[in-house]
N, C-alpha and C positions, 0 to 999 in steps of 0.2 A: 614619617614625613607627611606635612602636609599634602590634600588635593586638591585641586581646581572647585571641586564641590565643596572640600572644608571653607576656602576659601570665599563662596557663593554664600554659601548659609552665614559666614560669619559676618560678611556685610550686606546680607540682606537682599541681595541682587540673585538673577538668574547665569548660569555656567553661562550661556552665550555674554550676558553682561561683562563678565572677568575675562571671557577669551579676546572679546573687545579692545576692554582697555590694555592686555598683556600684547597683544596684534595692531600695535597703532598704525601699521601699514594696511592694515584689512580693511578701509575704507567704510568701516560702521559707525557711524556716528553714536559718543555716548556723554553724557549731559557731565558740565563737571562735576557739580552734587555726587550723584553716582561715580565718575573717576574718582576723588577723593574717598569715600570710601572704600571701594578695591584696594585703594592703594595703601590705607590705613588698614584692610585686613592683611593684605598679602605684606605689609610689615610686622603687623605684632603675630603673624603662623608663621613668617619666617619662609615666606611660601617661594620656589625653586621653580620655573615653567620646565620644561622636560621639552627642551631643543631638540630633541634627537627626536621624539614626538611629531613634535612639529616641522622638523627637514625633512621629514618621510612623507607627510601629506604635502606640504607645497614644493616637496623634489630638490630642494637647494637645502643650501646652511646659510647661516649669516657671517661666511667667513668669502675671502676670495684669495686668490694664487699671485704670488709674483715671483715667476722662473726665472733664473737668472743663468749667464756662465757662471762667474764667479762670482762672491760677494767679496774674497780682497779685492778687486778690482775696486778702487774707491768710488768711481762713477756709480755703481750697481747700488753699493752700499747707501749711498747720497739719494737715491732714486726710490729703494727701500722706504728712507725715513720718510721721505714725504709721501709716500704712497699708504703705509701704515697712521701716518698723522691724516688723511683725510678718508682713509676707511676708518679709523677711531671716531671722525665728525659722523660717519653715519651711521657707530654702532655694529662696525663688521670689524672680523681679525684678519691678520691676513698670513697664509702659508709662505713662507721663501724656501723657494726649492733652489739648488745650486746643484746646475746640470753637469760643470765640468767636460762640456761639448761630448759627454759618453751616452753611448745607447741604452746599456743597461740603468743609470740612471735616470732616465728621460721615460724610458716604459716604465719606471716601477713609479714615478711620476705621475705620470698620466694615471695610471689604475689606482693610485690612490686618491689622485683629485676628481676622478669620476665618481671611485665608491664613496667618497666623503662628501661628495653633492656639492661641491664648493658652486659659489651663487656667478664666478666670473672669475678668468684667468688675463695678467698682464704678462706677457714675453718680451723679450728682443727676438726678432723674427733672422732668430742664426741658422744656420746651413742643417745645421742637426735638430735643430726644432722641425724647421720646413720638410725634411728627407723621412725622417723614422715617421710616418703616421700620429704624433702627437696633433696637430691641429685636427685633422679630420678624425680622429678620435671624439675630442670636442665638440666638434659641431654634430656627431652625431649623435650625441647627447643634450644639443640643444644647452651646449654651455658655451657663453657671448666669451668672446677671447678678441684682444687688441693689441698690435706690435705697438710696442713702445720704443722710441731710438733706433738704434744698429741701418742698416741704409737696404733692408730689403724689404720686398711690399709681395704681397700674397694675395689673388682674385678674391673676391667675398671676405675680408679680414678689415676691420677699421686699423688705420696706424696712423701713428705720429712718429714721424721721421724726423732725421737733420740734412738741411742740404749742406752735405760734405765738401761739394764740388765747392759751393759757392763759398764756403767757411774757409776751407784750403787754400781758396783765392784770397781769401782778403790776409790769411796768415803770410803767406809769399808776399803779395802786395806791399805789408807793413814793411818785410825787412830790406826788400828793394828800395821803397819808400828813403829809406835810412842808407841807401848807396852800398847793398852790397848784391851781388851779383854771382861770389860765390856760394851758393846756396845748399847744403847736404838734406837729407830727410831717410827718418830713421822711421821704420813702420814695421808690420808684421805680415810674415807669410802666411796666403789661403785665407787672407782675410778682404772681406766684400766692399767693409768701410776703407781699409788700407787703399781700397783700390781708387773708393772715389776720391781721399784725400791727395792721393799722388795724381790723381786726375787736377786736381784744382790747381796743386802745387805746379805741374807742366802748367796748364794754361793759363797760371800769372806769369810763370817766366817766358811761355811766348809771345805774350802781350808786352814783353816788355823785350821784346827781341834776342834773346838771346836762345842759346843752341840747351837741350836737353843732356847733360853729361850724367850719362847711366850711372858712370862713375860713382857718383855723388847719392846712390839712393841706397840704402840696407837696409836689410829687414831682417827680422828673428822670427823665433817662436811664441813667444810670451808679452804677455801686456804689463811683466811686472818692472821695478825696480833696476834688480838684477841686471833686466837685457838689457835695457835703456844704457847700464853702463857698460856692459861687453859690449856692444854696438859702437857707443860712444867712441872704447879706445879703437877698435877695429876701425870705423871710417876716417877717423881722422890721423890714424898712423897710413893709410895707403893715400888720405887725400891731404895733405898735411897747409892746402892752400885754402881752402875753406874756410868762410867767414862768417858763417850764420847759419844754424842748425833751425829746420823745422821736425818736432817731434812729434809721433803721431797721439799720446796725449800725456798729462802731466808725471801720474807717475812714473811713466817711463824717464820722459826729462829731468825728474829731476834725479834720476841714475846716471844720466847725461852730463848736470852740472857737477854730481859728483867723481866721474870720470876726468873732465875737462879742470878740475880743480886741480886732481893727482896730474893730471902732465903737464901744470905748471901754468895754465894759460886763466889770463884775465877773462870776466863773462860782466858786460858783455865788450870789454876795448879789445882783449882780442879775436873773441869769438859769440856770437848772438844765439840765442837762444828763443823759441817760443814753441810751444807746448798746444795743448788743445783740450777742452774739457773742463778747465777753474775749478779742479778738482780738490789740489794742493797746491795753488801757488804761492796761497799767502803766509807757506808753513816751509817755502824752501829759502837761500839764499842764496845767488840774491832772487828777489821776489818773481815768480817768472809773469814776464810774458802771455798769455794764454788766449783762446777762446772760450768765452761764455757761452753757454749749450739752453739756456733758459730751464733751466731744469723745474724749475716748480712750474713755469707755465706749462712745459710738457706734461706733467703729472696731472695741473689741474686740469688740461684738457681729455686726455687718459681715462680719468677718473669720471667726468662730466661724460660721455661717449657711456663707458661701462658700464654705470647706475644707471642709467637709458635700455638701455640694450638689457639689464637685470630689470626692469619696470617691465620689460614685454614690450618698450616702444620698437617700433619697426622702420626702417630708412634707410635710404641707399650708404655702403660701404662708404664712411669716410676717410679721407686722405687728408691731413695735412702733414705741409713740410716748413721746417721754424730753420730760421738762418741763422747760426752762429754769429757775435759780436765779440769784437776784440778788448781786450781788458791789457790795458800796457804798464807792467810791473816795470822790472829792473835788469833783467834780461837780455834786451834789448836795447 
């Protein structure tokens, strides 16, 4: 294999020359005359830089982490592509870890994104991330880490959030809007986001005067498919008056239209539907309902924050929070 020297002698330049041009982040200026060279040796030697080399001296890789709970979760997956499509813009790869809200996977996690130097980690800042010592792990490693979505926030940590409350409200809003007033909402247990959505969900319906029927709210375990439709028939066999489902995000809903298909009922003349996330709606029938999450502006802000904080720039923790917009399928 070639080296860095074979490389040097065969265009005629000095090893700082070639480490130069292979280092375009190393801030040395080098003439293009001389780049075009390097680059016409280091193609006919076939020449390889030796990464693992160079992550030892400058402490990082040129990769970065994005921990997930799950990646079925379609949200996570969607969150994935675009985070990998603008670490591809800068020339990084990027780790998907899928925590499965377990410990043991979350430590073996963490010591492997330590040992591998990785350059920056994106999370959802979930209960099991926050609790087992994985962020202060990181930071004490001086690896920049940034919650991305999920509704919790953490001292000294940049995140980009969703305001749930406020998204919650405008999903309740809509189907009030449309005159129904009995309202159900299917969410999940020990979950932080569940809590701000049923938060929004109460304070449209008290804005709009009417009483909280506890009745009217279930929750499971799982974010998939599946619960969406045991829930489905579960609430609306004990609450059989219900006229408009808010779900707490699409894929679940659309376990929901497929429950509320099996027991016969029209969606949405006799029952409404909306979802949250516009993860799958334009892939169910009928088309649902949903909230837009902005998901690439989340990402590129994310992303923007990250390579910042990977540069060595320094700045107070930022916070922001992106408001969900309503996207009105068919559902409704």
């Amino acid at each position: 294999m070639a080296t860095i020297k074979d490389v040097a002698k065969q265009a005629g330049v000095s090893v700082a020359t070639v480490s130069a041009v292979i280092n375009r982040d190393s801030g040395v200026k080098v003439s293009k005359k001389l780049t075009e060279q390097v680059e016409k040796a280091i193609k006919e030697m076939n020449y390889r830089p030796n990464r693992i080399a160079r992550a030892l001296s400058r402490k990082q890789t040129q990769t970065i982490a994005y921990v997930v709970p799950t990646i079925s979760n379609t949200f996570f997956s969607q969150m994935a592509h675009l985070i990998e499509d603008k670490a591809f813009d800068k020339r990084y790869g990027v780790y998907l870890c899928n925590t499965h809200s377990m410990v043991d996977r979350i430590e073996l996690y963490k010591d492997i994104l330590i040992e591998n130097r990785v350059a920056g980690v994106i999370t959802t800042l979930t209960w099991d991330i926050i609790e087992n010592g994985f962020i202060e792990a990181l930071r004490e490693e001086k690896i920049p880490l940034i919650g991305l979505a999920g509704a919790r926030m953490v001292t000294g940590i940049d995140t980009i959030t969703l305001d749930d409350v406020g998204g919650a409200e405008l999903a309740t809003r809509h189907l009030l809007e449309k005159g129904h007033q009995k309202i159900g909402f299917i969410g999940i247990k020990a979950s932080k986001t569940t809590e701000k959505r049923l938060q929004g969900y109460k304070k449209a319906l008290h804005g709009a005067g009417l009483e909280i029927e506890e009745r009217y709210i279930e929750k499971g375990r799982s974010f998939n498919r599946e619960e969406g439709y045991a829930l489905a028939h579960k609430l609306y066999r004990k609450c059989p008056d219900l006229t408009a489902l808010f779900v707490y995000n699409d894929i679940m809903a659309a376990g929901v239209l497929d429950a509320l298909h099996d027991l016969g009922l029209k969606i949405p003349g006799d029952i409404a539907v909306i979802g949250y996330d516009n993860s799958v709606a334009d892939y169910t029938r009928p088309k649902l309902t949903t909230m837009d999450l902005f998901k690439e502006k989340m990402v590129d802000e994310a992303m923007d924050i990250l390579f910042k904080r990977i540069a060595g720039e320094e700045f107070e923790p930022r916070h922001e929070q992106i408001l969900p917009q309503l996207v009105i399928g068919e559902s409704s």
